[in-house]
N, C-alpha and C positions, 0 to 999 in steps of 0.2 A: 808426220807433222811438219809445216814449216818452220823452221824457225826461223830470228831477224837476225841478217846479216850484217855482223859487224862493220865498223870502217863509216866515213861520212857520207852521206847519199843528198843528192838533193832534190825536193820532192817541189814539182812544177803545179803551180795553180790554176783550173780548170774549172771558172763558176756559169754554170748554164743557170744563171741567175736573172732576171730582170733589176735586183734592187741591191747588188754586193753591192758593199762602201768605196771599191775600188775600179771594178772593174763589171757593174752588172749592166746586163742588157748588149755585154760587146760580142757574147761567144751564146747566143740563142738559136744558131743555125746549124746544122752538122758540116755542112760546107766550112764555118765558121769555128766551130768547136777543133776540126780536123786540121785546119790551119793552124789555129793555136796549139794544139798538138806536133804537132811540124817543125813551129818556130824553140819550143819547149826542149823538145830532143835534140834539134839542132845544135841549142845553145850548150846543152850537157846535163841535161836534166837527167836523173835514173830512176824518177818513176813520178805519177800523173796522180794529182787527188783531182775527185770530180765530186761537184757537190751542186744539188739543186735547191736547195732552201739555204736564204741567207743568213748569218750569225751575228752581225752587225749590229750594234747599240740601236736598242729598238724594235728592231725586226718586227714583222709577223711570222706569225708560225706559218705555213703552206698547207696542202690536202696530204695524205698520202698518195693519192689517185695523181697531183700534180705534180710531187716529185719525181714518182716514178716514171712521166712523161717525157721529165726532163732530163733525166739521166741514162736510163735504160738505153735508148738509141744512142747517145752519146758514146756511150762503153762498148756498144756493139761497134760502133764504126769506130772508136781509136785501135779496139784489139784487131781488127781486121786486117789495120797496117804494120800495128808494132806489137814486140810480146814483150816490153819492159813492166815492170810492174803495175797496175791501176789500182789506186785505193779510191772507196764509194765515201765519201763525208757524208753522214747521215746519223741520225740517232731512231732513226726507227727501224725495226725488223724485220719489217716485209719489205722497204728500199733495200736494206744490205742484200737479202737474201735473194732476190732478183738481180741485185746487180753482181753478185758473185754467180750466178748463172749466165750473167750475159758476160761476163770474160774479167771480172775486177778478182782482184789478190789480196786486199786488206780493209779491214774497217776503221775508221778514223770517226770515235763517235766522241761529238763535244759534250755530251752529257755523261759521260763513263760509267755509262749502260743504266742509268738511272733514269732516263727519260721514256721509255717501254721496257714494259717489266717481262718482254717475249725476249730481249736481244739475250737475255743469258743464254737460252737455251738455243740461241743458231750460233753464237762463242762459243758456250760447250760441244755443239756438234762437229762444227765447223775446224780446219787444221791451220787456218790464216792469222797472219798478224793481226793485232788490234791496237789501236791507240786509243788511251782514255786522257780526257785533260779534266783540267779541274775549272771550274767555272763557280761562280758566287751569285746566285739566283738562276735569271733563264737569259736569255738576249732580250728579254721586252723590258727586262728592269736593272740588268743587272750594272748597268752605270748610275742607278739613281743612289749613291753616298754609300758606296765600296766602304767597307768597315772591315780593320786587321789589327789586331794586336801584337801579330807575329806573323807577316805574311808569308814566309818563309817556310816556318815551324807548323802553321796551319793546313800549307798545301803538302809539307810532307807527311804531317796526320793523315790527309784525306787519302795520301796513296798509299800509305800504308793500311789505311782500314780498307781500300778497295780490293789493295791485292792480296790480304786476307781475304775479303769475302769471296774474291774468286778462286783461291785455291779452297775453300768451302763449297766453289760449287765446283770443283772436278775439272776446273783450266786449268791447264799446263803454264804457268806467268812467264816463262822463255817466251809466249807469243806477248807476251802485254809492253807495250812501248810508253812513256809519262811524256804526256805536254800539260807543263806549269799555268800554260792560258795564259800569253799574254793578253792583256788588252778585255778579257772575261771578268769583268766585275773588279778591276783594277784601278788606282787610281795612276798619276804617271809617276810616282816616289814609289807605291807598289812595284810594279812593273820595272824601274831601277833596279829594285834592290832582289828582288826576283835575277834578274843579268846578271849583278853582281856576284851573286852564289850560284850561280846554276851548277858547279860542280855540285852543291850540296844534294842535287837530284838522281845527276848520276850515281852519288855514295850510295843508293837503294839499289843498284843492280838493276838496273834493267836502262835499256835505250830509251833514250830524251830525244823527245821532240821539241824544235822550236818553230812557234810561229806568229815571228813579229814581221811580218812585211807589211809594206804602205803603212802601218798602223798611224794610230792617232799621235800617241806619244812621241813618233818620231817627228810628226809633222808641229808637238810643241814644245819641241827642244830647238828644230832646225827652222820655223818659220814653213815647213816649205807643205805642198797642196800634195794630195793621193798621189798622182803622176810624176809625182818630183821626187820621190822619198825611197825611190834603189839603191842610190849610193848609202844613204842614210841603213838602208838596210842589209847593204853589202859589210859596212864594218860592223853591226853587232853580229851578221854570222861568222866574219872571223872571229870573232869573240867569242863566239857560244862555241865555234869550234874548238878551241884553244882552251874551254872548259869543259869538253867531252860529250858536249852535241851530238849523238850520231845522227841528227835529222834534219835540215831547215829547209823551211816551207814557206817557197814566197814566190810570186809572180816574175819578176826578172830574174832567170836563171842566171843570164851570162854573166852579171855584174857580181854576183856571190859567188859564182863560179871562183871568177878569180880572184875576188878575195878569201875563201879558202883555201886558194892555191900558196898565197902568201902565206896566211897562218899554219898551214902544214910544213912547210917547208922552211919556220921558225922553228914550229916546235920538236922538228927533227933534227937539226941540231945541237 
């Protein structure tokens, strides 16, 4: 069995997308993909999500036939160079399951395995990490009037009845990793107060994922457009580090690099 290796890692964003909110239509070429693979490692990334359908306020869904056009060759050519980790972003089960054949190590499914009712049984089979996040409807709706009573208290419900139902179905939850969903059916006072507690997520034992890069919310706090908002995302991941983060997941490595470099080196003192 794998399990997830403690300690902070930072996980580089890789969307063989046409339509991401940040970054689609830039890495559609393997020449392309492999670059940004390149630049990713360079900066100190310690492991790659690759994701072909976008998640984005709105979205459409994709084919299965089309994601796995887009990703499959992708993962073949980044493991060819590197053996750092590769996680497959996908909610569907015949994507994961191909893409862990073709050389990926983790599943990072935005629907926490409620979007095909096949992904339990390649988790059950399977010895890889998983991430499940929490999300409030689908990406085609789920910005249409985000409703919480206790946003906090409700996303620790949902992983708590998640990871009862999978230690129901015979997962080992050492693999299972929680991302809160930023910016998934969120409003921006959500998505606050969400940061503000995020130790609260770690108290369930298991590794947190965070993933607010480029998002919306930072671009309407700071004014600033997709392209401008690394810094923005550089100090919530010292943040989330400093409240027991083991994971952030954002497109400029280098810049959160070192600002976990700072926040570690507070909170060891």
């Amino acid at each position: 069995m794998t399990e997830v290796r403690t300690g902070v890692r930072i996980m580089g964003i890789i969307n063989v997308t046409p339509d991401s909110f940040s970054d689609g239509g830039r890495y559609c070429t393997l020449d392309g993909i492999v670059a940004q693979a390149d630049a990713l490692v360079a900066a100190g990334a310690d492991l790659l999500d690759v994701g072909g359908e976008s998640t984005r306020p709105f979205a459409l869904p994709v084919s299965e036939e089309e994601e796995l056009r887009r990703v499959v060759p992708a993962i073949v050519a980044i493991r060819k160079k590197y053996s750092l980790p590769i996680s497959i972003d996908t909610c569907k089960a015949e994507v994961a399951r191909q893409a862990l054949m073709a050389g990926a190590d983790m599943i990072n499914d935005v629907s926490a395995l409620r979007h095909d009712p096949a992904m339990i049984d390649l988790v059950r089979t399977s010895t890889v990490p998983v991430v499940i996040m929490h999300m409030q409807k689908t990406p085609g709706d789920m910005q249409v009037e985000p409703y919480y009573q206790d946003v906090v208290g409700e996303i620790l419900d949902f992983f708590r009845e998640r990871l009862s139902w999978l230690r129901a179905q015979g997962v080992d939850c050492r693999r299972i990793i929680l991302d809160p969903g930023i910016g998934f059916g969120k409003t921006l006072s959500h998505n606050l107060l969400i940061l503000k507690k995020l130790s609260a997520f770690s108290a369930l034992g298991q590794p947190v994922l965070l993933g607010h890069s480029r998002k919306r919310f930072l671009g309407n706090i700071t004014g600033r457009q997709e392209g401008e908002r690394d810094l923005a995302t550089a100090v919530v991941s010292a943040l989330a580090v400093m409240q027991g983060v083991s994971i952030v997941r954002v497109h400029d490595v280098a810049s959160s690099k070192q600002a976990i470099q700072i926040a570690e080196a507070i909170d060891a003192v």
